[in-house]
N, C-alpha and C positions, 0 to 999 in steps of 0.2 A: 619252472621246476615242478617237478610231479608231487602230488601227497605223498604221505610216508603212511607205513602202517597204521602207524598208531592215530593219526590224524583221518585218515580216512574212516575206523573204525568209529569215533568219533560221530561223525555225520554220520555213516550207517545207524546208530545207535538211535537215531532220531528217524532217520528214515526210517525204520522194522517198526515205528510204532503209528508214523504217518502217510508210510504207505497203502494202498493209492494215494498221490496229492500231488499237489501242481509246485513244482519244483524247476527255480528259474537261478541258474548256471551263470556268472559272468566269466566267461574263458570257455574255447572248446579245445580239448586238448586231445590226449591218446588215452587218457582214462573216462572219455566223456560218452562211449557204449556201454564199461561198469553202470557209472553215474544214471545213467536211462534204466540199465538192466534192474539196479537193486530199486529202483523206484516203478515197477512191474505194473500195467495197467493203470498207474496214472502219467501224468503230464509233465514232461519234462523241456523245458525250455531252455536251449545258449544265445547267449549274445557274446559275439565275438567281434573283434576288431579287423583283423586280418581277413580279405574277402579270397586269396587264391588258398589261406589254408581249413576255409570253410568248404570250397568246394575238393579238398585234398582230400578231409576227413567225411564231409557229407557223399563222396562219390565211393570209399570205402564202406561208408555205414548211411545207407540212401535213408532209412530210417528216423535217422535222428531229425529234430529244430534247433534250428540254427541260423540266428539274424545277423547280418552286419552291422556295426557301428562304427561310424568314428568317433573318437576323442578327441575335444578338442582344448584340453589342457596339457600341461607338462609339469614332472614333478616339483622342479625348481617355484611355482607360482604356489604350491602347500601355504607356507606361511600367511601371505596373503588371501588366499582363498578364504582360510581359518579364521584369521581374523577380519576378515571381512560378515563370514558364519556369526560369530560373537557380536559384531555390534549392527548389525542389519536388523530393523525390524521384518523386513521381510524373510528374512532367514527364522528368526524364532515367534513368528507370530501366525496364523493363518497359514496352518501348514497342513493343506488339504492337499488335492489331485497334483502331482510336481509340473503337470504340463502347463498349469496355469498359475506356477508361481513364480513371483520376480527375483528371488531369491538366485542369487549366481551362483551358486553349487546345487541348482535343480538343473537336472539332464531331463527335459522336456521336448523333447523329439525321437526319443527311440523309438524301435516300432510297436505296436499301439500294442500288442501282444502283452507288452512289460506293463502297462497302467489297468487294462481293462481285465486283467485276473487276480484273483485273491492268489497270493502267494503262499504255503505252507511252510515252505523251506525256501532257502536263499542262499546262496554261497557265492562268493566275491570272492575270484580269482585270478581277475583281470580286470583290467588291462594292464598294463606290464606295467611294474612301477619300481623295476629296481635300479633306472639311471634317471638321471635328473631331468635329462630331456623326451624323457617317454610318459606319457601322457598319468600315471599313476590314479589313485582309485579313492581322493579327495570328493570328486561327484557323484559318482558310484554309490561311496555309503551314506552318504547324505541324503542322496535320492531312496535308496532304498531303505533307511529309517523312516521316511515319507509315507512310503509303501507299506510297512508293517504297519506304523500306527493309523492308518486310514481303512485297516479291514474293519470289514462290519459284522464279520462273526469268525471268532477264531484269532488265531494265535499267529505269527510269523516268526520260528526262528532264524538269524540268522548268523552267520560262520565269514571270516574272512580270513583265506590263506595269506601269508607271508604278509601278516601284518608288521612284522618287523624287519625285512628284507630289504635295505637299501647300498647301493655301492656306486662309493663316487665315481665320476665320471662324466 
């Protein structure tokens, strides 16, 4: 499902003040040449799951970055995940670089791109998590609250769409 006005405006709002900045995208969608545009002369990164509609959308806008990933949860295992998150030390303790955490909601293998830049902005927009058995974005922000509080100068905000978006099935 695409942003809506007002939710996009949003993000812009942050971007107009930290533009140029290194800007890492979880989804590449049909709004994802906007997303590179308003972020002008800085660095704009996607990670997408879908490898034919990265080359659907990257073969229209050769411009863009854009990695594949897979996912290797599904929404149904949340609970678990979560509470797994809460009583691990390894989840709440020692929460440096995710690639070398034992912690099982660290996604320690995307491509090095996502670890080896200070992030500015961050938006979590995928992976798809509005049925129970598609992979959903349990890893995602756990990983990426990693990544924010691990920079060494500077701020990381971060945004998640459809954080309340689920339907059974």
């Amino acid at each position: 499902m695409q942003q809506k006005h007002d939710e996009i405006s949003i993000t812009l709002k942050v971007l107009e003040k930290k533009s140029p900045c290194n800007f890492l995208v979880f989804g590449l969608g049909f709004d994802s040449l906007m997303w590179s545009s308003f972020n002008h002369n800085g660095r704009t990164v996607f990670i997408e799951e879908n490898n034919d509609w990265i080359h659907k959308i990257t073969k229209e806008v050769p411009s863009l970055e854009a990695y594949q990933y897979t996912y290797e949860t599904r929404l149904d295992q949340a609970p678990e995940l979560l509470s797994i998150g809460k009583r691990e030390d390894s989840c709440k303790k020692n929460l440096g670089d995710p690639r070398n955490s034992k912690c099982p909601l660290a996604l320690t293998n995307m491509p090095k791109e996502v670890y080896e830049i200070e992030w500015d902005l961050i938006m979590i927009d995928a992976p798809t998590g509005s049925f129970y058995d598609l992979p959903g974005r349990m890893k995602v922000i756990y990983t990426v609250g990693l990544l924010a509080r691990n920079r060494e100068n500077g701020e990381t905000d971060v945004f998640v769409h459809d954080c309340k978006r689920i339907t059974n099935g």
